[in-house]
N, C-alpha and C positions, 0 to 999 in steps of 0.2 A: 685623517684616520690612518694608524698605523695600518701594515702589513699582516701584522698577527692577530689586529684588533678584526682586520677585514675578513680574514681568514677562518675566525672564531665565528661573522657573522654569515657566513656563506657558509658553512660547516651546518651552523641551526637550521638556517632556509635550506636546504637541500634534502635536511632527515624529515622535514615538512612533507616531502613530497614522497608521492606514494607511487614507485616507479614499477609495484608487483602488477598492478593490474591494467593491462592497456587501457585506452582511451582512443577509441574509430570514430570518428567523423564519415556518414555516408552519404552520398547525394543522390540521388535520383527520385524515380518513380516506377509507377509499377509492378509488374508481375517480377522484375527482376531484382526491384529495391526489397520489394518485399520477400523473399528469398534468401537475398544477401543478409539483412538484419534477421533471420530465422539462425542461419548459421553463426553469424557473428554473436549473436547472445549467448552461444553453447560457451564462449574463451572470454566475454568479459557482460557488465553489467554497468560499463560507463560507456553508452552509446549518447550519441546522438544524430539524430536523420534529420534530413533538409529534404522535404517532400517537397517535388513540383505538382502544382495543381492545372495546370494547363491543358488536361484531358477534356473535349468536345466529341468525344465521338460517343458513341449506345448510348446508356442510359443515365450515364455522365454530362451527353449534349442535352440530353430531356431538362434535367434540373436545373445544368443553368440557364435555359430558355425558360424556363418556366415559373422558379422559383428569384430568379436573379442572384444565385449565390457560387461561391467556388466549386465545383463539382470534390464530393468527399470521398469518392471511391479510392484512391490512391492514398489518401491520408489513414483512412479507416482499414485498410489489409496492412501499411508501416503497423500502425496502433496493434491491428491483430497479431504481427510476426513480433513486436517485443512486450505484448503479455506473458506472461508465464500461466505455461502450460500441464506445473508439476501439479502435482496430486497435494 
């Protein structure tokens, strides 16, 4: 492939991409992921969060003792901070 040919096809693939609207990757858990993804939705709307589920303690420890399943509380307030809350 020439030069100009390559030029021409890196020119199309690059107007592909949509560089106006960020793209955050957030990790955590918690009262503080859930916070950060409150804020972060206000400057874009291509989130995505990696929730740890690792929580055993209160009523996080009850349901996995009881139910045998990942404790939800940390997944379920991420969920609540990137609902939209507009009217």
């Amino acid at each position: 492939m020439q030069s100009t040919e390559m030029s021409v096809e890196n020119n199309f693939f690059m107007s592909q991409l949509d560089f106006s609207t960020p793209k955050v990757v957030a990790f955590g858990g918690g009262h503080g992921l859930a916070a950060t993804l409150s804020a972060i939705r206000q400057l874009t709307h291509q989130i995505t969060a990696v929730v740890t589920v690792a929580d055993n303690g209160g009523s996080s420890g009850r349901l996995r003792e009881e139910f045998e399943i990942l404790p939800p509380g940390d997944l379920r307030m991420a969920l609540t901070a990137l609902c939209s809350d507009d009217e």
